[in-house]
PyMOL Python script that loads the backbone (N, CA, C, O; Angstrom):
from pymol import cmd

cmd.read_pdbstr("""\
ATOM      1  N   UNK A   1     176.617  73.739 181.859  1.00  0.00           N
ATOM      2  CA  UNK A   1     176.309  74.038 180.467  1.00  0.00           C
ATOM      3  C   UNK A   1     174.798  74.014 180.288  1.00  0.00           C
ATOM      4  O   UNK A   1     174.091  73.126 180.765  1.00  0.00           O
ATOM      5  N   UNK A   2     174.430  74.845 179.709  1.00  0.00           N
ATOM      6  CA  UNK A   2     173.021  75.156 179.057  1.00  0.00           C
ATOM      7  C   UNK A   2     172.912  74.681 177.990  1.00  0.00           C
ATOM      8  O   UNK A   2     173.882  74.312 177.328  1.00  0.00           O
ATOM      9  N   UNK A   3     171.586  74.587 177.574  1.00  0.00           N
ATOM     10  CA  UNK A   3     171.235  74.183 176.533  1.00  0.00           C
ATOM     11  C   UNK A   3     171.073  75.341 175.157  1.00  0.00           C
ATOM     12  O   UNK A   3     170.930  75.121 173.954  1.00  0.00           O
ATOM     13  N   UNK A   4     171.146  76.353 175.766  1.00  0.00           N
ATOM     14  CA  UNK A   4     170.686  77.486 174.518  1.00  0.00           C
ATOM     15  C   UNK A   4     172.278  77.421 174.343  1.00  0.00           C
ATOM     16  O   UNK A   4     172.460  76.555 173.488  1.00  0.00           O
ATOM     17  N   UNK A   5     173.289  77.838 174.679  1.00  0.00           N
ATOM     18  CA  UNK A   5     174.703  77.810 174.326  1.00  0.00           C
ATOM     19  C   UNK A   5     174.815  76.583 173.265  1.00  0.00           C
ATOM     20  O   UNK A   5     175.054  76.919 172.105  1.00  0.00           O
ATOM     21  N   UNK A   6     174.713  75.625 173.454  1.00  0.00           N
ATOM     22  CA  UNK A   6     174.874  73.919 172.818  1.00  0.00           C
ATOM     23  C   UNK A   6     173.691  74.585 171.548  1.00  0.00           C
ATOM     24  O   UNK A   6     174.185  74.552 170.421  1.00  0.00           O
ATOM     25  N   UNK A   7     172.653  74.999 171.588  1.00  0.00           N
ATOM     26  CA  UNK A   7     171.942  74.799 170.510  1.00  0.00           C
ATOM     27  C   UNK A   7     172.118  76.657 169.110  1.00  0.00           C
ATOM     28  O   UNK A   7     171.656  76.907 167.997  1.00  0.00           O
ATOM     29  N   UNK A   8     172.829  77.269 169.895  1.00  0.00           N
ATOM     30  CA  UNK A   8     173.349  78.573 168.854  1.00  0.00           C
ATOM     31  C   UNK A   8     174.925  78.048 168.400  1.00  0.00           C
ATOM     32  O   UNK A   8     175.513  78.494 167.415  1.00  0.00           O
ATOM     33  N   UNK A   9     175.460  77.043 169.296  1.00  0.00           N
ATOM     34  CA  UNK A   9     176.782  76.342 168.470  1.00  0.00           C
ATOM     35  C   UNK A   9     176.350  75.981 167.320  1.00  0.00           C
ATOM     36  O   UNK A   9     177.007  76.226 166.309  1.00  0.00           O
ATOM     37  N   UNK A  10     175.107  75.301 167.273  1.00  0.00           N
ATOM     38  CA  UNK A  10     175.014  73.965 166.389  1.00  0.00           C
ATOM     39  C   UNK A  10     174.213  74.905 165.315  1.00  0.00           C
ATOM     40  O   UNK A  10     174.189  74.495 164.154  1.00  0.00           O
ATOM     41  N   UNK A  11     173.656  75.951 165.576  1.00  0.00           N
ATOM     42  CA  UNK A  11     173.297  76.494 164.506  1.00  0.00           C
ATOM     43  C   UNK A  11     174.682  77.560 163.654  1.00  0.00           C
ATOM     44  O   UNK A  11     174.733  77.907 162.475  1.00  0.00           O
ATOM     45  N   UNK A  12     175.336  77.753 164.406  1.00  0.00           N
ATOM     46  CA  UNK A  12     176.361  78.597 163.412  1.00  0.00           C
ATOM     47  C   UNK A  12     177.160  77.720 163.059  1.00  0.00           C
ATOM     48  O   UNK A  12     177.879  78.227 162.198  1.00  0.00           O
ATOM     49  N   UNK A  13     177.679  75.811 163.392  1.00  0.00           N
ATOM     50  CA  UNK A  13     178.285  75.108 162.764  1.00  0.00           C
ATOM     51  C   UNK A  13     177.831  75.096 161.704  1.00  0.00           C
ATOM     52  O   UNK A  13     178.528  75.368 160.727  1.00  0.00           O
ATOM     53  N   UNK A  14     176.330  74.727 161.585  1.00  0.00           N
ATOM     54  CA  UNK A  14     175.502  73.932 160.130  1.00  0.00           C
ATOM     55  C   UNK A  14     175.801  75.121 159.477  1.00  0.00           C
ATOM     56  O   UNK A  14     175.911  74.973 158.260  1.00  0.00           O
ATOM     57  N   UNK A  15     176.012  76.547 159.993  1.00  0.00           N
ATOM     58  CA  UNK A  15     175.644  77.546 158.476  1.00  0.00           C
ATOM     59  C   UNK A  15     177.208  77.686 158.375  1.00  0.00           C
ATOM     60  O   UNK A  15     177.258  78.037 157.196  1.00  0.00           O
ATOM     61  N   UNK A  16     178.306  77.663 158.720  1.00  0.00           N
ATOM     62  CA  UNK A  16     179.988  77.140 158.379  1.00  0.00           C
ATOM     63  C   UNK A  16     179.627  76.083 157.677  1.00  0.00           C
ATOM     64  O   UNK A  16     179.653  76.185 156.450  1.00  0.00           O
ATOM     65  N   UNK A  17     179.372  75.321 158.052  1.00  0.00           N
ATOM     66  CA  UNK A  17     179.779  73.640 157.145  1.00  0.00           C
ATOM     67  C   UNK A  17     178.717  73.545 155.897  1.00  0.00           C
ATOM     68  O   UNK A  17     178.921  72.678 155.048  1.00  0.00           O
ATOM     69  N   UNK A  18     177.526  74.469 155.763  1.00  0.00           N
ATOM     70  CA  UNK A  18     176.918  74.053 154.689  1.00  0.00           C
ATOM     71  C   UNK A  18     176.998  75.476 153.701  1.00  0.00           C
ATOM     72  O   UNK A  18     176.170  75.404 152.793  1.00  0.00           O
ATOM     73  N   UNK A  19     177.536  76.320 153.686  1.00  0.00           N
ATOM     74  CA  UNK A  19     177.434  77.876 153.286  1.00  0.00           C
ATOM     75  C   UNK A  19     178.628  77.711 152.248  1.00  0.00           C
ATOM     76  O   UNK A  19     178.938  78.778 151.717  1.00  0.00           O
ATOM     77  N   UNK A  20     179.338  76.639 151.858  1.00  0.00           N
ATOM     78  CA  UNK A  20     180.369  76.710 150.816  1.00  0.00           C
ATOM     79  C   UNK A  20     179.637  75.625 149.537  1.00  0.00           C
ATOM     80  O   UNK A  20     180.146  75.585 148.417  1.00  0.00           O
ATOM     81  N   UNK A  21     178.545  74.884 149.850  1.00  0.00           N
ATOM     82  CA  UNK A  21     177.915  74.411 148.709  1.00  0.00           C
ATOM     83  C   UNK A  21     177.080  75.124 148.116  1.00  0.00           C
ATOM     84  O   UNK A  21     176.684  74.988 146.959  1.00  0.00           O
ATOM     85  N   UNK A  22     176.663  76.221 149.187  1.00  0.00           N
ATOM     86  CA  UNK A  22     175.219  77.319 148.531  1.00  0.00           C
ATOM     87  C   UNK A  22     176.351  78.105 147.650  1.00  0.00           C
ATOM     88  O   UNK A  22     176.145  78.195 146.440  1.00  0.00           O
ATOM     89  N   UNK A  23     177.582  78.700 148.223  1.00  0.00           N
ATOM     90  CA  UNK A  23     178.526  79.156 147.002  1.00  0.00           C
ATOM     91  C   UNK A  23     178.889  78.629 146.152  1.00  0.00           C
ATOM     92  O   UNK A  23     178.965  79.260 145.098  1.00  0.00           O
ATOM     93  N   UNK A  24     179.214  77.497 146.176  1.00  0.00           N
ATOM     94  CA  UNK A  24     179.879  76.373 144.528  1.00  0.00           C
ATOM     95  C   UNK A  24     178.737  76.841 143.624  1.00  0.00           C
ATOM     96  O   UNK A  24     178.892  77.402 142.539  1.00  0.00           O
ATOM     97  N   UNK A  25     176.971  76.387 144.503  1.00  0.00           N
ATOM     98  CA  UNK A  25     176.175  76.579 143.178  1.00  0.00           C
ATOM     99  C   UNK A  25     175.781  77.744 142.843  1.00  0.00           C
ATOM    100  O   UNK A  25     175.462  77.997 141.681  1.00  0.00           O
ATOM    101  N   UNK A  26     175.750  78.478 143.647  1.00  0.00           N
ATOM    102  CA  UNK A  26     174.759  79.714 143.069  1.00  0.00           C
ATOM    103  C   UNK A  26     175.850  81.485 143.096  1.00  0.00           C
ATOM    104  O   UNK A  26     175.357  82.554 142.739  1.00  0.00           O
ATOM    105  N   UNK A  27     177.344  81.323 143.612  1.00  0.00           N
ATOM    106  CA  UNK A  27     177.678  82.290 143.537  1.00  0.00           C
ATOM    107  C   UNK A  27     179.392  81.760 143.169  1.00  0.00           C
ATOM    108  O   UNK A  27     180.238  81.990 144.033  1.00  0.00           O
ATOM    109  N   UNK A  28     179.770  81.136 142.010  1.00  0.00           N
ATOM    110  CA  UNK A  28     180.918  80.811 141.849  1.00  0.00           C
ATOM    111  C   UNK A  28     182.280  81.471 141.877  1.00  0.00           C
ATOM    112  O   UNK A  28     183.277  80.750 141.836  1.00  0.00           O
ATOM    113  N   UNK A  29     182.423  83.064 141.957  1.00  0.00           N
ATOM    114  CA  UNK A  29     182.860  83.621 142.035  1.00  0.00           C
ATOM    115  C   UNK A  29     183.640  83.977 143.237  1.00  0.00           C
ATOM    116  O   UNK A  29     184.777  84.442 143.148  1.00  0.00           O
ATOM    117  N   UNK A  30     182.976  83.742 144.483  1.00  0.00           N
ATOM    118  CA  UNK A  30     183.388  83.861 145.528  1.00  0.00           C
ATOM    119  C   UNK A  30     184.015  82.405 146.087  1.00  0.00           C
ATOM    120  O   UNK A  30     184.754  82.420 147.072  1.00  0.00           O
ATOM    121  N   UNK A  31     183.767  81.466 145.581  1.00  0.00           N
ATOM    122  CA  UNK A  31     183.590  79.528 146.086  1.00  0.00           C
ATOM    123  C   UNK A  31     185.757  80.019 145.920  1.00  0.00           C
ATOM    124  O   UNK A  31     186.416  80.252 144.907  1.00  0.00           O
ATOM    125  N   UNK A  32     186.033  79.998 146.874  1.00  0.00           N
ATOM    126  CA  UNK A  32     187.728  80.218 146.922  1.00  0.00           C
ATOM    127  C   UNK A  32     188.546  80.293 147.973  1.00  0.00           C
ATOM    128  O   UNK A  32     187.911  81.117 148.630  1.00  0.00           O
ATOM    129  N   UNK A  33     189.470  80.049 148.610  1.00  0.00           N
ATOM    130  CA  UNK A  33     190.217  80.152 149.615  1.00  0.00           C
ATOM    131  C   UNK A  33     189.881  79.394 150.576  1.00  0.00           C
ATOM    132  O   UNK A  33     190.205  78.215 150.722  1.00  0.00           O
ATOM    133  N   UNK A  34     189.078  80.185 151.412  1.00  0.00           N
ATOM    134  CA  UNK A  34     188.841  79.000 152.677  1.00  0.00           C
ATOM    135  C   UNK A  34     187.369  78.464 152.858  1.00  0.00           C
ATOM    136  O   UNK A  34     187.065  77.455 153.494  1.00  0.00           O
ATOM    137  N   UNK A  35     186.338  79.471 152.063  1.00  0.00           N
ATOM    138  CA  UNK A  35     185.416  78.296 151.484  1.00  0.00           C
ATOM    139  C   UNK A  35     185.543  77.292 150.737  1.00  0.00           C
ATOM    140  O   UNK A  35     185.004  76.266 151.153  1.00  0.00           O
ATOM    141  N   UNK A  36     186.158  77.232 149.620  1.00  0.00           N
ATOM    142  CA  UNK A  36     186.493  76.060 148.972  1.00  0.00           C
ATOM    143  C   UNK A  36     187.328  74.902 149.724  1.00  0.00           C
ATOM    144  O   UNK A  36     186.989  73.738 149.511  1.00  0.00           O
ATOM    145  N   UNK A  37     188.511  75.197 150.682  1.00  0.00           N
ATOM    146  CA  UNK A  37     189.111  74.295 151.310  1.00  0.00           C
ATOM    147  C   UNK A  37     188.096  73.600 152.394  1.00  0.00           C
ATOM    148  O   UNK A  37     188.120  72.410 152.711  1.00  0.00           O
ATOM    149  N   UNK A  38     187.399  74.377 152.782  1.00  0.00           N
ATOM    150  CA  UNK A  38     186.062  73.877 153.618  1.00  0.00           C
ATOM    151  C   UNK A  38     185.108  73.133 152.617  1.00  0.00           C
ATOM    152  O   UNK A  38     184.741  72.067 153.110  1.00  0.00           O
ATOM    153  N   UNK A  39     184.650  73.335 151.509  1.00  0.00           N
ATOM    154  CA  UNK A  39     183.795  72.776 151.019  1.00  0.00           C
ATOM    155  C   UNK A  39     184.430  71.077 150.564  1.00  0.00           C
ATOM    156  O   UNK A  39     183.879  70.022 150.877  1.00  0.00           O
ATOM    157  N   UNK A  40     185.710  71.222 149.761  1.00  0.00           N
ATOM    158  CA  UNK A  40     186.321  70.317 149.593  1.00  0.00           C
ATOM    159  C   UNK A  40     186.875  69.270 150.725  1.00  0.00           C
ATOM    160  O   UNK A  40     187.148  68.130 150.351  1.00  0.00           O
ATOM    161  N   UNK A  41     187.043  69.618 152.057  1.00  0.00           N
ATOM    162  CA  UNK A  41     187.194  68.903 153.023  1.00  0.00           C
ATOM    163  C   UNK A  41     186.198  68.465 153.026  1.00  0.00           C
ATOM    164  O   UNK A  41     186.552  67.314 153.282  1.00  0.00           O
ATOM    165  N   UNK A  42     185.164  68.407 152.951  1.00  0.00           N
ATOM    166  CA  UNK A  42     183.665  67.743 153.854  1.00  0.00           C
ATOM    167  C   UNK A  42     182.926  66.980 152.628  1.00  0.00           C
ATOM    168  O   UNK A  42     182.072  66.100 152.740  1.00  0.00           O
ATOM    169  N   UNK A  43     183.472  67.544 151.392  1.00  0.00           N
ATOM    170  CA  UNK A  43     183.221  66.899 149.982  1.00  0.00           C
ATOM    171  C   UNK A  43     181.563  66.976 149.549  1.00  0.00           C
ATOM    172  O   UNK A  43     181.410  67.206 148.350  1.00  0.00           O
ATOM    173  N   UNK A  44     180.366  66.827 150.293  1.00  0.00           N
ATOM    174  CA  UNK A  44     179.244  67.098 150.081  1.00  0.00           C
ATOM    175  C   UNK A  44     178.586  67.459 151.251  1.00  0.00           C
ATOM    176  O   UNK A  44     179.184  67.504 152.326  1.00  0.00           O
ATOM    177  N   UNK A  45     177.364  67.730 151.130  1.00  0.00           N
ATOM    178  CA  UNK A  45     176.440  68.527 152.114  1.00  0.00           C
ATOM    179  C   UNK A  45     176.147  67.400 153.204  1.00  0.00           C
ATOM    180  O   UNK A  45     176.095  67.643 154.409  1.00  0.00           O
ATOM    181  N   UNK A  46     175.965  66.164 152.650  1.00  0.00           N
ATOM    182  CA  UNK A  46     175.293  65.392 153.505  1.00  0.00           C
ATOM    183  C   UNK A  46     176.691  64.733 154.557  1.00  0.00           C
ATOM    184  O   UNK A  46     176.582  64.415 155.741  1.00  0.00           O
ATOM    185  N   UNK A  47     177.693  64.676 153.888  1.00  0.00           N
ATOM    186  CA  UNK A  47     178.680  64.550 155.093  1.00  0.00           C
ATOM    187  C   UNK A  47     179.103  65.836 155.814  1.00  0.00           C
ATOM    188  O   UNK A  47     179.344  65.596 156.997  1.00  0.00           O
ATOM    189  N   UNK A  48     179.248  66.947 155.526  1.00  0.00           N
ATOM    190  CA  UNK A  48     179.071  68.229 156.071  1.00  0.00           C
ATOM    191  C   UNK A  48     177.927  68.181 157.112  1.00  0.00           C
ATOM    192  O   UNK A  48     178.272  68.787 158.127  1.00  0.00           O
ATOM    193  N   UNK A  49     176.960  67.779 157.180  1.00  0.00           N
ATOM    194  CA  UNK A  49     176.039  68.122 158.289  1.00  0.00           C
ATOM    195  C   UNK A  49     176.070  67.109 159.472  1.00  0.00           C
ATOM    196  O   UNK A  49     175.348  67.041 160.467  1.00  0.00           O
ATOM    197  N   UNK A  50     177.409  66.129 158.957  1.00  0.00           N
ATOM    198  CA  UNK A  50     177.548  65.546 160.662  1.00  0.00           C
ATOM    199  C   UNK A  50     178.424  66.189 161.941  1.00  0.00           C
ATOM    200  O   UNK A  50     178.573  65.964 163.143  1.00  0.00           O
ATOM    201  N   UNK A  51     178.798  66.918 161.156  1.00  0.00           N
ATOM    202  CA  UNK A  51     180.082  67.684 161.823  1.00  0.00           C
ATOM    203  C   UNK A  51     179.203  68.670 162.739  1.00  0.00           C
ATOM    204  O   UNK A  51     179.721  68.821 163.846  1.00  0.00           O
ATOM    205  N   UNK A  52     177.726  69.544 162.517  1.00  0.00           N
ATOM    206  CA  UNK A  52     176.443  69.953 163.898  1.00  0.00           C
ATOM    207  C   UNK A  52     176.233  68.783 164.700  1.00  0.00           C
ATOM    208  O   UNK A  52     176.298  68.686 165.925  1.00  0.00           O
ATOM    209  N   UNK A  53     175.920  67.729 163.666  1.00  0.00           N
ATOM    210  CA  UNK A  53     175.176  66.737 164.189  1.00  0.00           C
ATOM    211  C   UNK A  53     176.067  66.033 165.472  1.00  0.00           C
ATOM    212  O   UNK A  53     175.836  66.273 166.658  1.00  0.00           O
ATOM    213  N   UNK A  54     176.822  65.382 165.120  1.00  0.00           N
ATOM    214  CA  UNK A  54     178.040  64.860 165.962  1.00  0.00           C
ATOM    215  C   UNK A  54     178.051  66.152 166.973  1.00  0.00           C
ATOM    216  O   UNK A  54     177.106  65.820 167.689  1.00  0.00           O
ATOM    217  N   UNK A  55     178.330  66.936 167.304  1.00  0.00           N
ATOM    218  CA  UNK A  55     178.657  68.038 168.108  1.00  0.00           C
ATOM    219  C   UNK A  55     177.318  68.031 169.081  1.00  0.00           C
ATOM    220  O   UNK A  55     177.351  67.932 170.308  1.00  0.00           O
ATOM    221  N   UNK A  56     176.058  68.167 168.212  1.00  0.00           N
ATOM    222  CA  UNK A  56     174.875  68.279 168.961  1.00  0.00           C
ATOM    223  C   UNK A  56     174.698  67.010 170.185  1.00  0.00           C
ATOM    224  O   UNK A  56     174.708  67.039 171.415  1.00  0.00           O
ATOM    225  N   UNK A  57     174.581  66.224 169.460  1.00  0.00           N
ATOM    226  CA  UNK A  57     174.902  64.486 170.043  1.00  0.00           C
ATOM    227  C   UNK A  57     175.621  64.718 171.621  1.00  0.00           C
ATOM    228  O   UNK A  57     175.252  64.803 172.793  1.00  0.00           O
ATOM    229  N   UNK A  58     176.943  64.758 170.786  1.00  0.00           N
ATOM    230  CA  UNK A  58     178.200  64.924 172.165  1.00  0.00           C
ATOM    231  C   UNK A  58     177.579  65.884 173.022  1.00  0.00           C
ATOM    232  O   UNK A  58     177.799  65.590 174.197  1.00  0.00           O
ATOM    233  N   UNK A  59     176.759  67.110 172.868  1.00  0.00           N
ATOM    234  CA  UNK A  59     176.797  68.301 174.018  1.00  0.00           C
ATOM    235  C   UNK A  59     175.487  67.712 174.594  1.00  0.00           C
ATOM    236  O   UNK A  59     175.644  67.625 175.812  1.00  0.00           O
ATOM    237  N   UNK A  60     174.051  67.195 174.169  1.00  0.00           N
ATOM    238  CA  UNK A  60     173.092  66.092 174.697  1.00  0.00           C
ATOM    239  C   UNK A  60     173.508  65.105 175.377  1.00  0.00           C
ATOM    240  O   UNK A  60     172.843  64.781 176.361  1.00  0.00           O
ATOM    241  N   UNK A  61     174.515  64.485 175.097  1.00  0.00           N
ATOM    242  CA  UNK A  61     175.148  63.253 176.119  1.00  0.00           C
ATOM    243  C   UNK A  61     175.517  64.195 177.217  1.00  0.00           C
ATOM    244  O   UNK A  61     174.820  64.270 178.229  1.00  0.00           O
ATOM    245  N   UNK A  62     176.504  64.857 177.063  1.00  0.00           N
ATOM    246  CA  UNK A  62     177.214  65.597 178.314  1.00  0.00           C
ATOM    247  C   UNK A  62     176.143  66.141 179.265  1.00  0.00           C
ATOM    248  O   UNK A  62     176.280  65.939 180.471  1.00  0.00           O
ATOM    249  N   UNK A  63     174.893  66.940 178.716  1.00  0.00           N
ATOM    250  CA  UNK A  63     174.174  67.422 179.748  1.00  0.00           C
ATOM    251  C   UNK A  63     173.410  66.292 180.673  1.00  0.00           C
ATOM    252  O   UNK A  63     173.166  66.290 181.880  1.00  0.00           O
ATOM    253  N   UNK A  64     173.111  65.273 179.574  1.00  0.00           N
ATOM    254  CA  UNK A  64     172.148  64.061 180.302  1.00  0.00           C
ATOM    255  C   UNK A  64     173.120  63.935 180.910  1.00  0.00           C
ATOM    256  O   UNK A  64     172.909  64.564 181.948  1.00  0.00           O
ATOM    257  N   UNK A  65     174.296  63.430 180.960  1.00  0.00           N
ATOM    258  CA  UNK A  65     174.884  62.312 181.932  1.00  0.00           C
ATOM    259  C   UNK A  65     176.018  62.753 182.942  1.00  0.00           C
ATOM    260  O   UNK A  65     176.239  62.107 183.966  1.00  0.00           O
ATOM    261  N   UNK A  66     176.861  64.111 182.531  1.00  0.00           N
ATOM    262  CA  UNK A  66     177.964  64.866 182.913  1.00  0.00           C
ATOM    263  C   UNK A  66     176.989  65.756 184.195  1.00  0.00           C
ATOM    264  O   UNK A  66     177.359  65.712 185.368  1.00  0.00           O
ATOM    265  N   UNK A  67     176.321  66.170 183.971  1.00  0.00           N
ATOM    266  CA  UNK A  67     175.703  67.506 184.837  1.00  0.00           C
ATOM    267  C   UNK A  67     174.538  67.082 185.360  1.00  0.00           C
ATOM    268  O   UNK A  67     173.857  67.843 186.046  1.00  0.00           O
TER     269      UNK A  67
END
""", "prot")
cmd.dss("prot")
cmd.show_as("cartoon", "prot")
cmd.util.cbc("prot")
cmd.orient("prot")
């Protein structure tokens, strides 16, 4: 495993897990279905951004210590 793979994960997690609060506020119309079930699972932004974070973590351990 590479590191550019591990680090374009972690950028298209954060814009999944944080892209349903930029809809609640600024485009309410669309905030529905499976953005909203996503937004409402993770309940705010700042617990939403452990879900990169945690991931990033785990794929940094694995390269230090796995490979």
């Amino acid at each position: 495993m590479n590191i550019a793979p591990l680090l374009f994960t972690v950028a298209l997690l954060t814009i999944i897990s944080l892209y349903p609060f930029y809809l609640k506020r600024y485009k309410r119309h669309k905030y529905k279905g499976f953005w909203k079930g996503m937004g409402e699972m993770t309940g705010s932004p700042a617990r939403a951004i452990l879900l990169p974070l945690g991931f990033l973590i785990g794929g940094l351990i694995y390269i230090i210590f796995i490979q």
